[in-house]
N, C-alpha and C positions, 0 to 999 in steps of 0.2 A: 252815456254808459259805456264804459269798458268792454269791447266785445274778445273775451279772455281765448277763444280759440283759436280768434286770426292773430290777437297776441304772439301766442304760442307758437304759430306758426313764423311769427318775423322774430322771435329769439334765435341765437346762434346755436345749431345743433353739435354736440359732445363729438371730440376728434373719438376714429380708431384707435382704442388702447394696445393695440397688438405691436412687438415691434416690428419698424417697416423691414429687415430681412424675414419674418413671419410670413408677410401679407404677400412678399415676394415668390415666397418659395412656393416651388406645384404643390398640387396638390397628390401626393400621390405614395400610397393607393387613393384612388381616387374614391374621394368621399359620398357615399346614395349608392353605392355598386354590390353587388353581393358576389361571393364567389369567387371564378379564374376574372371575370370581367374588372373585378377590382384592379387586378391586374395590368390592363389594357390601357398604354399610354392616348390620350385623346390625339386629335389631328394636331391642335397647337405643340402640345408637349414634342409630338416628335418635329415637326416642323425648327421647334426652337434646339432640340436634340443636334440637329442639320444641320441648322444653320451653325452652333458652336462648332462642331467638327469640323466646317468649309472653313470657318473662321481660323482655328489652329493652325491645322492645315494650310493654309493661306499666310500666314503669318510666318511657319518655319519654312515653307518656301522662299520665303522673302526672306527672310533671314540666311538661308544656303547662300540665294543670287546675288544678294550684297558682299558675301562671305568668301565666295568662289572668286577668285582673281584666274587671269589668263596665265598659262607658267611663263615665266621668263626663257627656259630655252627647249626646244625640239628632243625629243627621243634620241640620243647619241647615237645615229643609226653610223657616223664617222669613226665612232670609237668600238667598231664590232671586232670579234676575237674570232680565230679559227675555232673549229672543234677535232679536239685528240683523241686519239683511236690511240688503245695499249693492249699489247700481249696478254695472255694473263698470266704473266709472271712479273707484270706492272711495268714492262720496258715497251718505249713509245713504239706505235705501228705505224701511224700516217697523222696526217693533220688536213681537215679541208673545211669549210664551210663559208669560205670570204662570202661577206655579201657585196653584191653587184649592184650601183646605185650612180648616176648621175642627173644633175637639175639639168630642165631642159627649159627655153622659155614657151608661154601658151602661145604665142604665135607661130612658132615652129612646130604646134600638133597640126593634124589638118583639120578642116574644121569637122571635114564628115564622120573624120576621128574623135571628135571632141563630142559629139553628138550621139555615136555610138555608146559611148558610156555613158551620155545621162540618161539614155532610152532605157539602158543594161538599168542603171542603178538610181537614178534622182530624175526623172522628164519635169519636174518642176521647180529645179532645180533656182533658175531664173527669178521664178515670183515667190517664191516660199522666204518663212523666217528663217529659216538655217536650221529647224528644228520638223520632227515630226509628230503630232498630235498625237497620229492613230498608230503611228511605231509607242509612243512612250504607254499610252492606254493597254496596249499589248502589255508590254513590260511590267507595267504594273496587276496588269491580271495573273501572268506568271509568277509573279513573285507574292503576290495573295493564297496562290492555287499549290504554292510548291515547288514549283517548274523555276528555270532558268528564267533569267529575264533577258527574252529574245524580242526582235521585231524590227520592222524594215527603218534602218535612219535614212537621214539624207545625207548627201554628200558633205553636208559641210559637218554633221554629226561624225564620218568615219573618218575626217581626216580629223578630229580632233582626237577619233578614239590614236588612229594611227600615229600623230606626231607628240601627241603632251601624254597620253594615259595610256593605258595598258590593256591585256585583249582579257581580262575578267570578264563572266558575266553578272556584275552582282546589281541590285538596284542604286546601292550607294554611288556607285562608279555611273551607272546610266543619269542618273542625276546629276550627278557633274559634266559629264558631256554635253549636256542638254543646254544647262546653264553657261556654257566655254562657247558652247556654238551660236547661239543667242548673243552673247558679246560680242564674238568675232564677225558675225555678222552684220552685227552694226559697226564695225571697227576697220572690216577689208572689205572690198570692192567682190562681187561676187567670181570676177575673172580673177584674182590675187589668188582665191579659196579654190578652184578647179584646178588653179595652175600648181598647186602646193600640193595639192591630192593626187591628180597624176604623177606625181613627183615622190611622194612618201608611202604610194600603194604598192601591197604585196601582188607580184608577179607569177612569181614560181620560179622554177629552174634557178634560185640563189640570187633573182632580181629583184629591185623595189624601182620603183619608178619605168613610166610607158618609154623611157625611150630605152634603157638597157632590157626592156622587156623586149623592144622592135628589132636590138639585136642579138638576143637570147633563142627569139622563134621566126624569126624572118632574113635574120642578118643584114639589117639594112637599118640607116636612119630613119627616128620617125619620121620625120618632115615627108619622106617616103613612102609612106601608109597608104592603104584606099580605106575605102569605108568598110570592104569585106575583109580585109586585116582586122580592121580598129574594132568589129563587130565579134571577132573573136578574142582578141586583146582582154576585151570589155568583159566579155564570157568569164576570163579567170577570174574577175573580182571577186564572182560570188566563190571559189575554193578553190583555188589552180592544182591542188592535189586530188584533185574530183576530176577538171576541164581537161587537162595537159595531155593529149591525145599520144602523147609517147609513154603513158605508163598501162598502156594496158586499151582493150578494145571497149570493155563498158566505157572508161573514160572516152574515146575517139566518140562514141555515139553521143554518151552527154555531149562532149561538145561541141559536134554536128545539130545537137537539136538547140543546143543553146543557142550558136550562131543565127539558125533561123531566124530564132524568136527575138533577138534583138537588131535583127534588119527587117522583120515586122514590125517590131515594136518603132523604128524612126520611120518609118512609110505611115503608121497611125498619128504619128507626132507632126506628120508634115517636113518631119527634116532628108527625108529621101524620098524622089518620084519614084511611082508606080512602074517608068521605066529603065529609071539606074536598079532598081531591085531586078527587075526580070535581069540585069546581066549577070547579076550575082546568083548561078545556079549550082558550082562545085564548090566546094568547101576550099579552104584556101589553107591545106597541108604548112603545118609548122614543118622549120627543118627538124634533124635530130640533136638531142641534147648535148653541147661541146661533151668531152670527156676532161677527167679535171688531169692535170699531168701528173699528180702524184702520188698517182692510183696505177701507176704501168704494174706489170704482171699481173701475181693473183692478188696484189690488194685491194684491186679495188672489187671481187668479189668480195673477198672479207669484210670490206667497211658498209658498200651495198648491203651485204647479209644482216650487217648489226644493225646500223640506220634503218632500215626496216621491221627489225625486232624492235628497236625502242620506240618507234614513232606508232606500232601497232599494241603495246604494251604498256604505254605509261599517258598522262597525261598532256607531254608535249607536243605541242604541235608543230607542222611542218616549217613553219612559219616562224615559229619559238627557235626552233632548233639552225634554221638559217641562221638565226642572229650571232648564233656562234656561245663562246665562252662554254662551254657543254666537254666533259672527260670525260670519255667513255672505256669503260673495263672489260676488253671482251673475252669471252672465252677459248679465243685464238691460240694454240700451243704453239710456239716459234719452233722447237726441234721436229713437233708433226708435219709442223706446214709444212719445214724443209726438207724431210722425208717424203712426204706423199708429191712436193714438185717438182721431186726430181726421179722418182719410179714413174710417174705420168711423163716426165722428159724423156725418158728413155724409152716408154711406150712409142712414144711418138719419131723417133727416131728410128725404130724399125718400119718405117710408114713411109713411103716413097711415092709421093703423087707426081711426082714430073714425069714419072715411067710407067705410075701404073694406073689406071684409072679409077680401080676400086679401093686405092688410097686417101683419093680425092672425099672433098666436102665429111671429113671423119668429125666427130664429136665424142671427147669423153668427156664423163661427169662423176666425179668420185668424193665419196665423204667419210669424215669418220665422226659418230654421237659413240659418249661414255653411255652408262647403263642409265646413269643418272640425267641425262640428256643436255650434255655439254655436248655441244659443235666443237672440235677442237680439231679440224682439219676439213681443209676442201678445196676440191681443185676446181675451177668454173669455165675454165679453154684455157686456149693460148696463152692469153694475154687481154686484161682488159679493157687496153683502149683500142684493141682492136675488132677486139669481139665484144660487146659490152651485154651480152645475153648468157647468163651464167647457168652453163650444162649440169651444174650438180644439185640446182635448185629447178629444174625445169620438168613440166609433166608431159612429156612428148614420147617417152621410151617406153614401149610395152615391158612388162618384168617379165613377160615368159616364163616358165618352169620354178625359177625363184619365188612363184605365188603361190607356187603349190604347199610351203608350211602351215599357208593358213589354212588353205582347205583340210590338212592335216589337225590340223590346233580345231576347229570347227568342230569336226569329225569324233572325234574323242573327246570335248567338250560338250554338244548337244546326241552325238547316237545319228543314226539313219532313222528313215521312213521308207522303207521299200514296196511298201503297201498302204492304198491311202484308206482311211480311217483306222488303221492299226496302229499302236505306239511305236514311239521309238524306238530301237533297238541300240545299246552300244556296242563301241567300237573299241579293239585296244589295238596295240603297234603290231600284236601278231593276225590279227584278220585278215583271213585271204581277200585277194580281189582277182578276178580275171584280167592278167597283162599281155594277153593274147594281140596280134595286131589286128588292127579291122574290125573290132570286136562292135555291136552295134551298142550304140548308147540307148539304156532302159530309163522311162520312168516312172511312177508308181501306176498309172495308167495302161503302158505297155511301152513299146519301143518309139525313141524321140524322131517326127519327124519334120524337115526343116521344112522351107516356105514354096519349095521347089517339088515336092511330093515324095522325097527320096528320104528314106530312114539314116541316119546320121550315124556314120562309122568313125570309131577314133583312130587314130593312127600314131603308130611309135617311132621313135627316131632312126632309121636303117630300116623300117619296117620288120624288126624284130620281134618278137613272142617271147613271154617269159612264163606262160603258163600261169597257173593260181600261186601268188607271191602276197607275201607278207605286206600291211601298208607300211610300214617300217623301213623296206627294203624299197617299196615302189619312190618313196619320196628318196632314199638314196639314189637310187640309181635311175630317178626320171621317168619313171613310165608313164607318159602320158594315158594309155587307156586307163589305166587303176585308176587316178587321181581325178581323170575328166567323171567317170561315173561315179567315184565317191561324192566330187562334188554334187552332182544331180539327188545323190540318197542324201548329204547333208540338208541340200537346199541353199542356193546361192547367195542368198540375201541373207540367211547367217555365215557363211563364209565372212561375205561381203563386211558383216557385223565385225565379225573377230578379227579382220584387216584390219581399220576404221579403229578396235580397242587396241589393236597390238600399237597405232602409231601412221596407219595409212591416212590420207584424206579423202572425205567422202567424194570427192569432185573428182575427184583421180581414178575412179573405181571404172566409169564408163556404165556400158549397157552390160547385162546381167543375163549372157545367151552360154549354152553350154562350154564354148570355148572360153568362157569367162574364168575357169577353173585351172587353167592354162596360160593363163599369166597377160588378158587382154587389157588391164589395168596399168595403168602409165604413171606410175607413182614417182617422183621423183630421190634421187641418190640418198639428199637426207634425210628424206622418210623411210626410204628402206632399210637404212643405216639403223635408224632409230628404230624401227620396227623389230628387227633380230635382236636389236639389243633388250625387247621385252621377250624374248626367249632366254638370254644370257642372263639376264635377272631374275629367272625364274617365275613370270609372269609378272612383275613389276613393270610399269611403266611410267614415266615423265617424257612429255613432249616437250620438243627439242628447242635448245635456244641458244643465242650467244650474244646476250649482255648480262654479267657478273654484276654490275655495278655501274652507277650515275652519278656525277656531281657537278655541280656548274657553279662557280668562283665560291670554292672551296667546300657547297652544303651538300649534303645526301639529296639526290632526287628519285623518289619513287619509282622503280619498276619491277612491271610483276616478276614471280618467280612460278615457272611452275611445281605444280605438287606431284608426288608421285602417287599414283594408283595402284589398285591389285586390279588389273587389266584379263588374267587368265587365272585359272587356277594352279598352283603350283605344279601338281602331278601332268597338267597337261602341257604348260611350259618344258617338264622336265624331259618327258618323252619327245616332244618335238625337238630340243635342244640333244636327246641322243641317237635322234635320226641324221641329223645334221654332220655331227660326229662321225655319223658311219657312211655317209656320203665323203668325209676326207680320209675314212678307213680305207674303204673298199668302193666305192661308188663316185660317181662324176666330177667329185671336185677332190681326186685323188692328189692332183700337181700341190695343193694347198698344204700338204706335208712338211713341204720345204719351210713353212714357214714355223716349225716346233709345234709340240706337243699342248694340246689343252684347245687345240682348232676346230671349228665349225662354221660348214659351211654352206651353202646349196650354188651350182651355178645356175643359168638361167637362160633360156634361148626360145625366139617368139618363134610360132610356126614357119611364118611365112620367111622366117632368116633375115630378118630386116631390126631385130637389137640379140642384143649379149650382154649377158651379168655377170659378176660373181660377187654377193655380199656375205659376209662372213664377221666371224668374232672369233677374239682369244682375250680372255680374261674378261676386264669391263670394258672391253672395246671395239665395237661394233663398226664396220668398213664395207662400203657398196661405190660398185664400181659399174659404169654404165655405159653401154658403147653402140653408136648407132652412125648411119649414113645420113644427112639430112640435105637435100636439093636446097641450094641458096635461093630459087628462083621461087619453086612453087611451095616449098616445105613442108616438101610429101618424103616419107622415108624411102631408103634407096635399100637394097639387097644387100649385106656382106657379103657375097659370094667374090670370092679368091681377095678380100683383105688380106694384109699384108703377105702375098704373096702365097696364100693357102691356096691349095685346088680348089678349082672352083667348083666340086661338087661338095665341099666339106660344108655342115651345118654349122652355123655358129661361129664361134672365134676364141681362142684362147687366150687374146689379147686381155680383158679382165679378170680371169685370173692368175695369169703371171706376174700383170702391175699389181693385184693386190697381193701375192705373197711376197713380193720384190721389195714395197713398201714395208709390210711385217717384218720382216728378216729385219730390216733396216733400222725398224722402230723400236726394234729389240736390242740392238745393241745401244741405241740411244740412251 
C-alpha cells in the first residue's frame, strides 16, 4: 500500500513565486511592528547600511589614490617676484620681498639639528608611512563639523603641502597630500624626504630652507648649528610670524617656551642627554633682522606701515606675501611725504648733540590721517636702516595736555556726577571750573587722596591761577586744575571710552589714576592724528590705514576697508572742534597761526617734561607731531629740559609746533 504522506513529503516542493530583487529587498518598515518602532532599522539592516557606506567610501578612495599622480615639478619657489609698493597717485615707491632660499645637502645639517625638528614636528618620522591617521581623522572631523580641516601631518605630509600644493585648508586638498605622501614615501628614501623639507620650509625673515634660515638668525652656516640653535630653528616651523623674537616681546616669550619644549621634547625621544640639556639653560638670541637696502630714509617706514596693514587685514599670509608678485597701492601722498621730511629735516637741524647733551638721544614721530582715515604722511626717524623702530607708530610718548579734548568731548557728551547717587548733571563750553593753582582734587565722596595719606593737589603750569574760567577756555589755554577735576566729575573710564571712540587704542590708554586726565596715555602719532581728525569730521570716524588697493599678477585681492562711524555726536565734536580753534586764537598753540586760517589745534606737554606735542588740523587733515628724549640703553624717558638750546627751566618745547606749521605752510602751497 501506498503510504501517500511520506509520498508527499519526497515530492519536490513549489519554488518562491516572488521576484528574487523581492526576496532581496529589507524589509522595511519592518513588517509585525506597530508605530515609531516600525520605524527602527534591525541590527542587520544597519550593519549592511555600514558596511555599503565603508564600501563606497573604500572604493572612491581607491579611485582618488590611483588618480592622484606625483606633480612632475616643485613650487617655482626660483621663479619668485618682488613686491611693489606705489604712491597713491600710482607712481612706483619701492620693491622688496626676494625670497631667500638655498639647497643644502642632509649631511651638512648637524645631526642634533636634524633631530630637533623631528622632536618639533614628526619624532616618528623614521618608522611612520609618511602619512598621519590621527592628523587626517582630525581633518575629517573638521570638515564634518564646519571647521577648517586642521591637524598635525608629518613631515613627509608638509613637504608635499610645501613643494607640489598649495597652503589651502580644504579636505580636497588634504586628500591629495595624503595620497602624494603615501607614494612618495614608497618612492624616496626617508633621508631624501627630510632633506627636501629642510630645504623648501618656511623660515621667516624672507627665507625658505634651514640653511638661509642659519644665515638669516644666526649668521653663520648650518653645518655650524648646536642643538640649541637647531631647537629654535625648529620652533619657527609651527608660525615664524608667532616665533621670530624680533617682532615683538609676546613673540620673544613664545619662543623662549618653544625652545624648551623641543630640547625636552629630544631628551624624551633619547636623541639628547640629560646632560647636553642642562648646558642648554639661556636662550640662544637671534641676531637682528638685516635691513633691506631699499628701504633707506623714510621708506621703509612706509612700506613696514602698509605690509603690516595688509598682512593684518586681508587673507594673506606672511608666507604668501614672501613669495612676492603682490602690488601694493598705498595711501602714501609723494608731495606729503616730501613736505612733512623736510619740515622734520629742518627740525632736526636745529638739534646740536655734539655740544649739547639735551640734544642727544631726541626722537620725533609725526603723521598726517585725512578725515576719512588715509595715512598719507609720516615721518618714523632718521632713517630706516638706521633706526628701524618707527617713532610715529610707537606707544612710548605720554600725550600730555593734548588729552585733555577728550576729557572735554566726555564732559559734554555724558554730564558730571559730583555727588554719588545723584544724576548727572550737564556740561556746556561756558561752565566754570576752578583754575586756581593747588586746588585740591574732589570726588563725589570728598577730596581725593593718594596712597601716601596726603590729599592730591593739581597744579598749573608757571603755577598760575586763572580763577573760575570757562571749560572752553580751560582746554584753550591748558589749565591743568579744570580738566584734571573735570575729569574726576566725568569719570575716567568714560573719558577713557570716548578716546578709544575718537580713534585711541585701548592698550595705549595705561592706568586710570587722576593724572590720567592729563595726558598719562601713550598713544601713538597716527592715532592722535587720527583721533583730531574725528573732531574735524565732526564726530565722524574711520580708523586709520594705508592700503588703497591689492593685486597680485594682475587679479583684485581682497582687503578690508574701513567703515566710517558716528563716533561722537555732532554738537559735541563741534564744541570741541571750537575750543581747539581758540586755543590757535588766543591760547597755547597761538604760533600755529602761521600756518592760515581754518587751524585747530591743542599742544601737549607731560608733567614731568619728559614729551611734547602738537596735533592739529586744517581742512580734512589732521597732523601730530611727537617729541621725546628716549635713553638707548635702558629706554626710560629723559627730561627735555634746555632741548634745543631752550633754558633749562622752560616746560615743554616748541619744537612740535613749529615743524607742524612749517610743514602746513608748506603743504599749502603744494
Amino acid at each position: 500500500m501506498i503510504n501517500l504522506p511520506r509520498l508527499y513529503e519526497l515530492l519536490p516542493r513549489k519554488r518562491d513565486a516572488r521576484p528574487i530583487r523581492s526576496r532581496f529587498r529589507p524589509a522595511y518598515p519592518r513588517p509585525g511592528r506597530t508605530g515609531p518602532r516600525r520605524w527602527v532599522p534591525s541590527w542587520r539592516q544597519t550593519l549592511g547600511l555600514l558596511g555599503s557606506a565603508v564600501t563606497v567610501v573604500a572604493g572612491l578612495l581607491t579611485v582618488m589614490y590611483l588618480r592622484t599622480g606625483i606633480p612632475a615639478d616643485l613650487n617655482a619657489f626660483a621663479t619668485q617676484q618682488d613686491n611693489v609698493y606705489y604712491w597713491a597717485d600710482g607712481s612706483e615707491m619701492a620693491r622688496t620681498g626676494e625670497v631667500d632660499r638655498q639647497d643644502t645637502p642632509l649631511h651638512q645639517v648637524p645631526e642634533k639639528v636634524r633631530w630637533a625638528t623631528l622632536a618639533a614636528e614628526n619624532e616618528t618620522f623614521y618608522s611612520d608611512s609618511g602619512v598621519s591617521p590621527s592628523g587626517m581623522v582630525r581633518a575629517v572631523s573638521k570638515m564634518l563639523t564646519g571647521g577648517d580641516t586642521q591637524g598635525g601631518s608629518t613631515i613627509t605630509q608638509q613637504y608635499v603641502k610645501n613643494a607640489y600644493l598649495n597652503q589651502e585648508q580644504t579636505f580636497t586638498r588634504k586628500l591629495t597630500e595624503m595620497f602624494i605622501a603615501i607614494k612618495l614615501d614608497n618612492r624616496m628614501s626617508k633621508d631624501e624626504i627630510l632633506e627636501q623639507y629642510l630645504n623648501t620650509s618656511w623660515y621667516g625673515r624672507g627665507t625658505y630652507g634651514i640653511q638661509r634660515a642659519a644665515r638669516a638668525y644666526y649668521g653663520k652656516d648650518v653645518s655650524q648649528l648646536n642643538a640649541s640653535e637647531g631647537a629654535f630653528l625648529a620652533s619657527l616651523l609651527k608660525g615664524a610670524a608667532l616665533y621670530d623674537p624680533a617682532s615683538g616681546a609676546e613673540n620673544h616669550k613664545r619662543a623662549v617656551e618653544r625652545w624648551k619644549w623641543v630640547l625636552d621634547r629630544m631628551v624624551a625621544t633619547g636623541k639628547l642627554s640629560q646632560r647636553e640639556r642642562a648646558q642648554y639653560t639661556r636662550f640662544p638670541e637671534p641676531i637682528a633682522p638685516p635691513k633691506v637696502t631699499g628701504l633707506a630714509g623714510q621708506t621703509g617706514y612706509l612700506v613696514e606701515t602698509a605690509r603690516a596693514y595688509l598682512l593684518a587685514h586681508s587673507d594673506v599670509s606672511e608666507r604668501e606675501f614672501a613669495l612676492g608678485g603682490y602690488q601694493i597701492r598705498t595711501t602714501f601722498e609723494k608731495k606729503r611725504m616730501a613736505a612733512l621730511t623736510r619740515a622734520v629735516e629742518q627740525a632736526r637741524n636745529g638739534l646740536d648733540p655734539d655740544r649739547r647733551a639735551a640734544d642727544r638721544d631726541v626722537r620725533i614721530g609725526a603723521a598726517s590721517v585725512t578725515t576719512d582715515g588715509r595715512i598719507v604722511a609720516l615721518s618714523g626717524g632718521p632713517d630706516y636702516l638706521k633706526q628701524g623702530f618707527n617713532d610715529a607708530n610707537s606707544s612710548v610718548v605720554p600725550a600730555g595736555s593734548a588729552f585733555t579734548p577728550f576729557v572735554y568731548a566726555a564732559a559734554l557728551r555724558d554730564g558730571v556726577q559730583r555727588e554719588r547717587g545723584k544724576p548727572r548733571t550737564p556740561v556746556t563750553p561756558a561752565t566754570l571750573y576752578d583754575g586756581d593753582d593747588k586746588v585740591s582734587l574732589q570726588t563725589p565722596e570728598g577730596p581725593y587722596w593718594d596712597r601716601s595719606g596726603k590729599i592730591v593737589r593739581a597744579v598749573n603750569e608757571g603755577d598760575e591761577s586763572w580763577g573760575r574760567i570757562p571749560l572752553k577756555d580751560a582746554v584753550a589755554q591748558s589749565v591743568n586744575t579744570a580738566m584734571m577735576q573735570l575729569g574726576m566729575d566725568v569719570g575716567l573710564d568714560r573719558v577713557g571710552a570716548v578716546g578709544v571712540q575718537a580713534g585711541l587704542l585701548e592698550s595705549s590708554l595705561g592706568e586710570k589714576l587722576p593724572a590720567f586726565s592729563l595726558g598719562t596715555a601713550t598713544p601713538s602719532a597716527i592715532r592722535m592724528a587720527d583721533a583730531y581728525a574725528t573732531f574735524a569730521a565732526k564726530g565722524r570716524h574711520t580708523e586709520p590705514y594705508s592700503v588703497a588697493g591689492l593685486r597680485r599678477n594682475g587679479d583684485d585681492v581682497p582687503v578690508e576697508r574701513p567703515e566710517t562711524e558716528q563716533a561722537l555726536p555732532p554738537r559735541v565734536a563741534g564744541a570741541v572742534d571750537d575750543a581747539l580753534r581758540e586755543a590757535v586764537r588766543k591760547g597755547t598753540a597761538q604760533p600755529a597761526q602761521a600756518a592760515g586760517p581754518g587751524t585747530a589745534g591743542k599742544t601737549g606737554t607731560a608733567q614731568d617734561n619728559k614729551s611734547a606735542w602738537y596735533v592739529g588740523y586744517r581742512d580734512s587733515l589732521s597732523t601730530a607731531v611727537s617729541l621725546a628724549r628716549i635713553d638707548p640703553t635702558s629706554q626710560e624717558l629723559l627730561p627735555l629740559d634746555g632741548i634745543g638750546g631752550t633754558p633749562e627751566d622752560t616746560v615743554g618745547s616748541s619744537l612740535p609746533i613749529e615743524l607742524w606749521t612749517r610743514y602746513m605752510a608748506a603743504e599749502k602751497k603744494s
